[in-house]
N, C-alpha and C positions, 0 to 999 in steps of 0.2 A: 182895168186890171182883173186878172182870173179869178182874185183872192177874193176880192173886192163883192167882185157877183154873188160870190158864196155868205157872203155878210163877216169877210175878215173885217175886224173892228179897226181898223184906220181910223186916226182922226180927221173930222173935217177939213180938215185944212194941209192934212199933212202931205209932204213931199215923197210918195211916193215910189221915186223910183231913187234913191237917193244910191250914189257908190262915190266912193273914197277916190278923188282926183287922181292919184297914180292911175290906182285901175281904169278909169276912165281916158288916161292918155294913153295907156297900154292898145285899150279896148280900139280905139283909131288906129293905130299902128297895125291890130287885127286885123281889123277891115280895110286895111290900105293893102297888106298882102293878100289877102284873099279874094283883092281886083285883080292882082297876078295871078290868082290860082283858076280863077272861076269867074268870069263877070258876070255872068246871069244872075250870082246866089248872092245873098245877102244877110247882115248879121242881124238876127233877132231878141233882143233881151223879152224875155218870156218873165222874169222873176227878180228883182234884187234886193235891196234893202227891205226891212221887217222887221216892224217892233216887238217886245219878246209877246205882247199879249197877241197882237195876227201868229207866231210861231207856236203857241199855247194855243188859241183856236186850231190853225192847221193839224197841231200833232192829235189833239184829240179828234178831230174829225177824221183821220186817217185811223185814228183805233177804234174811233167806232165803226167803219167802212169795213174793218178787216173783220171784227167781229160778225158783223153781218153776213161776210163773205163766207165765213168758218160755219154761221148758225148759230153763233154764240148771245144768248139771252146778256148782255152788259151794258153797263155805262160806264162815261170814265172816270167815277166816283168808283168802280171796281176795277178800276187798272190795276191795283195793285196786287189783285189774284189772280193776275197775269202776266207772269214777269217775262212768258218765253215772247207771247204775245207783245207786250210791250218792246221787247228786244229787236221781234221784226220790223216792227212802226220804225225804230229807233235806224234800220239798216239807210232809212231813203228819209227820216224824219228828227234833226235833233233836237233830241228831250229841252225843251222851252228854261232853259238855267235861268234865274235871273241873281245869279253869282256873276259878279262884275268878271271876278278873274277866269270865267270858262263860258263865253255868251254863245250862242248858237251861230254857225258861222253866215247867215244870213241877216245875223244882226248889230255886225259888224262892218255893214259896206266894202267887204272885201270880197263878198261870195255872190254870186248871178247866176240863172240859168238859161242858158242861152241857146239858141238852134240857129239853122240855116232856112232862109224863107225866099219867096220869089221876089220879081222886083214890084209886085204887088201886093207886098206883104201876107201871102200866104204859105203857112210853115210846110216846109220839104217833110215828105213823108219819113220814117227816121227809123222803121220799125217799131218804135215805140210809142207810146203818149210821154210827155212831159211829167213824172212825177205817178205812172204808172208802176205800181209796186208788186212788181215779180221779176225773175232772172231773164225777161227779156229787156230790161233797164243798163245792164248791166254795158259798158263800154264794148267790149269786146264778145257779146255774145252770139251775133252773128261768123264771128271770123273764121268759122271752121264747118258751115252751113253752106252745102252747093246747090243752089238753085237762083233764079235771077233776080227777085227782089233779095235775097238776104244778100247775095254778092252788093246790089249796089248800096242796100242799108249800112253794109260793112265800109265798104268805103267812102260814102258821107260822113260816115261818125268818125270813122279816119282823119278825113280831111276837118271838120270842126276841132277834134282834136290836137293835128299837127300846126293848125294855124292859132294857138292858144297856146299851147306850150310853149312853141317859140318864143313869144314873148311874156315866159315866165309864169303864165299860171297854172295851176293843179288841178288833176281832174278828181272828182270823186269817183271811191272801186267801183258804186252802184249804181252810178247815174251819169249816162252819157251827156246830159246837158248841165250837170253844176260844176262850174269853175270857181277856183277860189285863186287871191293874192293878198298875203299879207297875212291873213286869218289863220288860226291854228290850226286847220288843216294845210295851209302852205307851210306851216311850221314846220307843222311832221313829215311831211311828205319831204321835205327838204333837209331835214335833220337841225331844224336850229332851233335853239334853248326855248324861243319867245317868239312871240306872232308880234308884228308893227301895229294891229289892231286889235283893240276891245272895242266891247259895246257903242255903238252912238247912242 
C-alpha cells in the first residue's frame, strides 16, 4: 500500500484494504460495465479504508509538504497559526475527526480512490497524481484545455466518472479519483438527512 511505504501507522495485522460490502458489490457491477466500455482498462483501487490515526498521519504529512512548498518554517504542532493553510490541506485532506458522529469519509469503508490501469496493473496516465494537491486534481480541469494529452486526460476522467456514478457513487469537487457511497459526502451530495455509515 502507498500509505504503508510512507510509515502510515497500520496495525500489524490489520485489513487493510477493507470497504463496506454494498460498495464492494456496486464496485463489480463497475467493472463489469467498463468490460462494455473499454476492455483493455481496468479498475484500480489505489486507496480505501483508514483508521483515523493513518488519516491524522496522512493530514499532517500533507501540511507539512505544503509548508515546505510555501517555505514556511512549521510543524504541525503550529497548524493552528495556520488556519488558511490548514484549509487548503483540508480541500484534498479531511481533518482526522475522531468524533464518531463526523469520521473522515475514508474511514468509513464507504470512500476509495480509484483509477483506471492497464491489464498489467499499471495506472493510465490521468493528468494527475493520485492525491496531487493543486487545481490540476480537480475532476474537470482538463475540459476546456485544446491540446492532445489534456483532450484524452479529459475523457478518461470522464469515463472513470461516468462508470461510477452510474452505479451510485459520489465523486469529490477536488479529486478526480475519490469516490464515495454511503459516507457523508454521498449524503450531501444526494441531499439526504444521514449517511448509512460511521466510523469502523
Amino acid at each position: 500500500h502507498p500509505y504503508y511505504e510512507l510509515g502510515a501507522p497500520y496495525g500489524e495485522n490489520e485489513n487493510i484494504w477493507k470497504l463496506r460490502e454494498e460498495v464492494v458489490k456496486r464496485l463489480i457491477k463497475v467493472n463489469d460495465y467498463l468490460k462494455l466500455k473499454n476492455k483493455s482498462l481496468y479498475l484500480l483501487i489505489y486507496d480505501s479504508w483508514r483508521p483515523i490515526e493513518v488519516q491524522e498521519f496522512m493530514f499532517n504529512r500533507a501540511f507539512i509538504l505544503e509548508c515546505k512548498r510555501l517555505n514556511i518554517d512549521a510543524s504541525v504542532k503550529d497548524m493552528e497559526n495556520y488556519p488558511i493553510l490548514q484549509k487548503n490541506v483540508e480541500k484534498f485532506w479531511a481533518y482526522p475527526s475522531f468524533d464518531e458522529g463526523c469520521p473522515p469519509p475514508h474511514s468509513t469503508g464507504g470512500a476509495l480512490d480509484i483509477t483506471l490501469a492497464d491489464k498489467y496493473g499499471n495506472i493510465i496516465e490521468m493528468g494527475s497524481d493520485i492525491d496531487q494537491m493543486d487545481d490540476k486534481s480537480k475532476p474537470d480541469f482538463y475540459k476546456n484545455i485544446e491540446n492532445k494529452d489534456a483532450i484524452i486526460w479529459n475523457e478518461r476522467r470522464n469515463l472513470l466518472k461516468e462508470i461510477m456514478i452510474k452505479f451510485e457513487f459520489v465523486q469529490h469537487p477536488n479529486e478526480w479519483w475519490h469516490f464515495s457511497y454511503g459516507d457523508q459526502l454521498w449524503a450531501w451530495k444526494n441531499k439526504k438527512e444521514n449517511a448509512f455509515y460511521g466510523k469502523i
